[in-house]
ROKE-953434 format. One record per residue (C-alpha): residue in one letter; x, y, z. Coordinates in steps of 0.5 Angstrom, whole numbers. Layout:
# residues N
a;X;Y;Z
...
***
This chain:
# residues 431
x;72;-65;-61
x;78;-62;-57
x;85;-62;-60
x;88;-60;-53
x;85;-62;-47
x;81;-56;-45
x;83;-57;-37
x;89;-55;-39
x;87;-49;-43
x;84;-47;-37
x;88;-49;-32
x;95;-48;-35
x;95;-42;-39
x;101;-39;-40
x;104;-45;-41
x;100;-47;-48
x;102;-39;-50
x;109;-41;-49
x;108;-47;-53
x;104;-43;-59
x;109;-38;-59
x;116;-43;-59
x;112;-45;-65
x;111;-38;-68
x;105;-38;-68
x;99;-34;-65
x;98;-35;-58
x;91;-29;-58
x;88;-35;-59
x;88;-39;-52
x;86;-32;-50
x;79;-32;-55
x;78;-39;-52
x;78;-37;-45
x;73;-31;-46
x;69;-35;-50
x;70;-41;-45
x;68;-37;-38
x;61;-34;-42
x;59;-41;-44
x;61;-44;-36
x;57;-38;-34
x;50;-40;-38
x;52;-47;-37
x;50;-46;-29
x;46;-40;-31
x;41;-47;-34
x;43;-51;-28
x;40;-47;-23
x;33;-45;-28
x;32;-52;-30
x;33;-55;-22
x;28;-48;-22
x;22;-51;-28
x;22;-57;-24
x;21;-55;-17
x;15;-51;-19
x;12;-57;-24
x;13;-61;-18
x;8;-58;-14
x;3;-57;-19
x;0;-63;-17
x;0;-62;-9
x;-4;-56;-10
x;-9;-59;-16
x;-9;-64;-11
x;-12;-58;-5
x;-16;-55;-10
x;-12;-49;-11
x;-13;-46;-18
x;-11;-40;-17
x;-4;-41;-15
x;-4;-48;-20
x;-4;-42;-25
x;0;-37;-22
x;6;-43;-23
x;4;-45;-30
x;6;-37;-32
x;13;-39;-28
x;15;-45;-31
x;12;-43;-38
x;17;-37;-36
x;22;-41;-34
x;21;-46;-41
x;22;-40;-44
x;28;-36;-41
x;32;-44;-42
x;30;-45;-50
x;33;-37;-50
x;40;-40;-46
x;40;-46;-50
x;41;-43;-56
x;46;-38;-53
x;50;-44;-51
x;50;-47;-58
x;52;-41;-61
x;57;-41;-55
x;59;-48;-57
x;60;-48;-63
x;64;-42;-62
x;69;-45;-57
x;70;-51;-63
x;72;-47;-68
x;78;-43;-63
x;80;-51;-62
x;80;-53;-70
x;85;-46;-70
x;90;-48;-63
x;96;-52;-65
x;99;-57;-62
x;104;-55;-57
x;111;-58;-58
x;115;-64;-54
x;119;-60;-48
x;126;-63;-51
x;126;-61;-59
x;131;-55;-61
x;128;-49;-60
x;129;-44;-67
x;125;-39;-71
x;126;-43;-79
x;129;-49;-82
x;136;-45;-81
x;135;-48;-74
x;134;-55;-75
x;138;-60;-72
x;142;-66;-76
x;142;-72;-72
x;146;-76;-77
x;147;-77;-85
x;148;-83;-88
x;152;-84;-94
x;158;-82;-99
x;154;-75;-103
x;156;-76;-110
x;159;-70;-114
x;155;-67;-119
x;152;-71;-125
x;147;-70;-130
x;140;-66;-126
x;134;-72;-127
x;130;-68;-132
x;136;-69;-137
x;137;-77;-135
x;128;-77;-136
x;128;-73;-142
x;135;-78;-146
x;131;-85;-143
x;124;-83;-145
x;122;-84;-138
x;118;-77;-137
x;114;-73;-141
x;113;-66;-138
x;110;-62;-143
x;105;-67;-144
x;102;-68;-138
x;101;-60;-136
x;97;-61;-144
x;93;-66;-141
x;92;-63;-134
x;97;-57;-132
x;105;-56;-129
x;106;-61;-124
x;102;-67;-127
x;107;-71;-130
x;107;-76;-135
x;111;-82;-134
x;112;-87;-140
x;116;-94;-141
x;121;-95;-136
x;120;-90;-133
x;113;-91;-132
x;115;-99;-130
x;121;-94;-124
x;115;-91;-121
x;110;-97;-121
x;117;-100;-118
x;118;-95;-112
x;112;-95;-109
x;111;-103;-108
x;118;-104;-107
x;116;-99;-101
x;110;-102;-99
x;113;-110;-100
x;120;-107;-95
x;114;-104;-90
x;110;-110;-90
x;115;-116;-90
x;121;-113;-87
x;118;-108;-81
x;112;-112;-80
x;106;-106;-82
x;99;-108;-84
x;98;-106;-91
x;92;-102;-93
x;90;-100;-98
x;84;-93;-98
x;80;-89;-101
x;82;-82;-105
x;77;-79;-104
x;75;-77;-96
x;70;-73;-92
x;71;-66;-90
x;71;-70;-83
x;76;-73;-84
x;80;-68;-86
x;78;-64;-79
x;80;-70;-76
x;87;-70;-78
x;87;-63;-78
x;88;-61;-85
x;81;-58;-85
x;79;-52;-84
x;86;-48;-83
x;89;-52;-91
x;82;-52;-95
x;85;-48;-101
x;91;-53;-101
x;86;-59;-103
x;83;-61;-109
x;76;-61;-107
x;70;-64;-111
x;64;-60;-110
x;58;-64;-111
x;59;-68;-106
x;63;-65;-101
x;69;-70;-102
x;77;-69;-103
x;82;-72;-106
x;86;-75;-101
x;93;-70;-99
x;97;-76;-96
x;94;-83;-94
x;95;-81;-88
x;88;-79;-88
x;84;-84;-89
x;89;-89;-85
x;87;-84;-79
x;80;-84;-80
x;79;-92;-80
x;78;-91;-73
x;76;-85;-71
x;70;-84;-67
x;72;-92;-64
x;75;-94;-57
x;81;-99;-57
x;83;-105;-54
x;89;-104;-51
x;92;-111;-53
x;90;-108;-60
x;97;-102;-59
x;101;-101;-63
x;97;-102;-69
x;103;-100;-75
x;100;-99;-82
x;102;-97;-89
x;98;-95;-94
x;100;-93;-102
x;96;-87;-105
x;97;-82;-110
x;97;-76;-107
x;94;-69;-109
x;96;-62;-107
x;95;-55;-109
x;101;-52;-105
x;106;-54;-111
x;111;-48;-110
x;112;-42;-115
x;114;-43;-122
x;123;-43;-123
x;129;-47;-122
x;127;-50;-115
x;121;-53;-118
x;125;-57;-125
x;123;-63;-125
x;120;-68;-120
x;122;-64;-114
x;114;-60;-112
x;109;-64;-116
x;101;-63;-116
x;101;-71;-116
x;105;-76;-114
x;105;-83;-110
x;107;-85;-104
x;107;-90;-97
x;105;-88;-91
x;107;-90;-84
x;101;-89;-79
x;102;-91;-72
x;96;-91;-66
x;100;-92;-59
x;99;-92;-52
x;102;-85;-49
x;108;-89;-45
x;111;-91;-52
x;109;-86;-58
x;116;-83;-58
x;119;-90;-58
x;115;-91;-63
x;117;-85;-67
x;124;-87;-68
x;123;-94;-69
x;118;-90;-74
x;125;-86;-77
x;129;-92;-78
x;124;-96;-81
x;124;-90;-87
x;131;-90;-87
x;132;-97;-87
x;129;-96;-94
x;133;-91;-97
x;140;-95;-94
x;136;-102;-99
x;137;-97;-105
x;144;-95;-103
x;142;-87;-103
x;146;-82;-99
x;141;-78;-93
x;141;-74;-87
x;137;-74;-81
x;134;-67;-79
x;131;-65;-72
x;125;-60;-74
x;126;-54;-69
x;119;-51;-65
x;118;-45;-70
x;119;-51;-77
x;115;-56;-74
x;108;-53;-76
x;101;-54;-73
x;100;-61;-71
x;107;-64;-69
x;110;-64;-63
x;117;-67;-65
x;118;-69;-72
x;124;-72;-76
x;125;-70;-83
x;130;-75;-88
x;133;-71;-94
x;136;-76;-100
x;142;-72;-103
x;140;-70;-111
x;147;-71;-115
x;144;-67;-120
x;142;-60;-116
x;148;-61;-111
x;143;-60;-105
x;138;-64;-99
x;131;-66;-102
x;125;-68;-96
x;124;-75;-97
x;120;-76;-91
x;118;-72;-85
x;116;-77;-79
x;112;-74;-73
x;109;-75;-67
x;102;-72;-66
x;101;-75;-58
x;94;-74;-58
x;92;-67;-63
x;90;-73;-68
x;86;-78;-63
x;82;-72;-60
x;80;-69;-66
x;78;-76;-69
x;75;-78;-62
x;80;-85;-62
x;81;-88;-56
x;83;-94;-53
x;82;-97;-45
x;88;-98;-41
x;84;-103;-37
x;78;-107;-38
x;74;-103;-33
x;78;-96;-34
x;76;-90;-37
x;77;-89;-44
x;84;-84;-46
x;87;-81;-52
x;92;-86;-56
x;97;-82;-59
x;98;-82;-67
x;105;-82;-71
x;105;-82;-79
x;111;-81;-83
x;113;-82;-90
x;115;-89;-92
x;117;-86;-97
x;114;-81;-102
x;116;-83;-109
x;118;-77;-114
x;124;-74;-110
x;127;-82;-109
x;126;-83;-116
x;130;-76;-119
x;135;-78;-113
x;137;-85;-115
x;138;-83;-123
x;143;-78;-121
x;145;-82;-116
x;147;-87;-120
x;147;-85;-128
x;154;-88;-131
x;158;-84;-136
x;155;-87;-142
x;148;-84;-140
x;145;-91;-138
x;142;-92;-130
x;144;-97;-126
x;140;-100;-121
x;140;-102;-115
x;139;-109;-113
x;132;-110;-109
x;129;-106;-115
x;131;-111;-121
x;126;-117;-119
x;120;-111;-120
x;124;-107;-127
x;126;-114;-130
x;133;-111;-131
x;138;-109;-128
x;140;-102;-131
x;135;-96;-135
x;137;-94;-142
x;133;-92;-148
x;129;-98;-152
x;124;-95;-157
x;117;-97;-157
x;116;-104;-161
x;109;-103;-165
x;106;-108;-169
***
């Protein structure tokens, strides 16, 4: 399971380091896999030349039975009992030595692509394009939730602690509507496979989309049986072919799958996090992408006008931003973050972040595909982003398009899933 190709950590060293340090990160670790590197090579031949050593010797054991000499028959059984002895001695050294060489990749980030901004912090991000006419300032989303009866709060960190809503009523049937209105557009509109996964995945999971082991403590974790709640479908969808080898007539294969999502990593208390901004819960359609080298950056803009081809069907104002080296995190190579402007906050909100991780993934996962039919497997490259996640859209649709009176109309392609055209409050009917 190597996340970079080890050739190219031996063979290209500064170049890795320059990669790791445009991304701020720590570039020592190229230097730790090289030392570890250079003394498992060296047991690795130091057993070669032992093993052809045991057996030459056991290969002459017969000849001198054969002439009756007992003697020097048990002068080589004493070697290659030594010999057996010094081999079992390297062979554990050489797992330890593995095992440390593996635990150095897991840490190595992936390098960025040539041809993305270079930058420190999200201050150097790039805009692309926006789309869109950003509204003046209206009523913040809690407010409109909280007039409709569409969100309870309070209730929800009752029942489970802050970031955990409760959605009732309307807002309830707005939350079911989002999510299969996106899956619906992905599927039918831009031609994606629906898939629907587990919740709960394996820790290899995790190892192979790289959230494990560097995210652990951001993950809900179910001790007993070492399973974890799923941080974004893209996990599961990934690891349907981890450990497969593809066809090449298979490529691409574009998936989108609906989940609840959970994280920790919701942000500190304050006016940042009002409303549905950061939760600890929350849903969202993913695009996954398994594709050939040749065409994954094809694939990633057409990945990104696939994202953007939703919010323009709600008619919200966005932006498009290139991610510089030093914002991208660990795993991408080239990401494109789409930001829907909030009327009530006066400010850009993520909605979707859509990146390229060429082979990072595939290697992790062990997929790959064969080129031609006789041809040696290689690494897919893997794409993801969000199509889209729910909470952001739904709090920037209502600031979006609140009216005077207090009621919020929809937009057209959602009024066949909520029945209606516009949200205003209804009272309960009981009995």
């Amino acid at each position: 399971m190597n996340v970079l190709d080890r050739d190219l950590l031996r063979q290209q060293p500064d170049a890795v380091r320059a990669g790791i340090l445009r991304k701020g990160l720590d570039a020592s670790l190229v230097d730790q896999f090289l030392n570890v590197d250079t003394q498992w090579r060296a047991t690795e031949t130091q057993l070669q030349t032992l093993r052809a050593e045991a057996n030459r010797a056991s290969k002459g054991i017969g000849a001198l039975m054969a002439q009756g000499k007992a003697d020097e028959v048990e002068a080589i059984k004493t070697e290659v009992r030594n010999l057996k002895d010094q081999i079992a001695a390297l062979e554990s050294s050489n797992r330890d030595l593995e095992t440390q060489l593996h635990q150095i990749e897991l840490e190595i980030p992936n390098l960025p692509a040539a041809n993305i901004p270079d930058g420190a912090n999200e201050d150097d991000n790039v805009t692309v394009r926006t789309w869109g006419e950003p509204r003046e300032l209206t009523r913040p989303h809690w407010e409109i939730t909280d007039a409709l009866k569409m969100v309870d709060f309070p209730r929800g960190a009752k029942i489970s602690g802050s970031g955990f809503p409760v959605y009732t009523g309307i807002g309830a049937r707005l939350q079911r509507s989002l999510h299969s209105f996106y899956a619906d557009f992905q599927v039918d509109e831009r031609g994606y496979q629906e898939i629907y996964p587990p919740v709960l995945v394996n820790r290899e999971s995790l190892i192979g989309t790289g959230q494990l082991p560097k995210f652990e403590d951001d993950l809900y974790r179910i001790e007993a049986d070492d399973l974890f709640l799923v941080p974004t479908a893209e996990v599961p969808i990934t690891n349907l072919y981890r450990d497969e080898i593809l066809e090449p007539w298979q490529l691409p294969i574009r998936h989108a799958g609906y989940s609840p999502c959970f994280r920790r990593e919701a942000g500190a208390a304050g006016k940042d996090t009002r409303g549905l901004q950061r939760l600890h819960q929350f849903d969202k359609v993913e695009l996954v992408k398994f594709t050939t080298p040749e065409t994954s950056y094809e694939e990633l803009e057409l990945m990104v006008a696939d994202a953007e081809a939703v919010l323009q069907a709600l008619g919200l104002p966005y932006r498009v931003i290139e991610i510089c080296a030093g914002d991208i995190g660990a795993k991408g190579s080239k990401q494109y973050d789409l930001e829907v402007w909030s009327a009530g906050l006066q400010k850009w909100l993520e909605v979707s972040s859509c990146s390229n991780f060429e082979s990072y993934q595939s290697r992790r996962a062990n997929i790959r595909y064969r080129p031609t039919p006789t041809a040696k497997p290689e690494f897919v490259h893997i794409l993801n982003g969000s199509g889209l996640a729910v909470p952001r859209v739904y709090a920037a649709l209502l600031e979006h398009y609140v009216q005077e009176d207090g009621s919020v109309a929809l937009p057209e392609p959602l009024h066949r899933y909520m029945n209606r055209d516009s949200l205003v409050f209804e009272p309960p009917v009981i009995g």
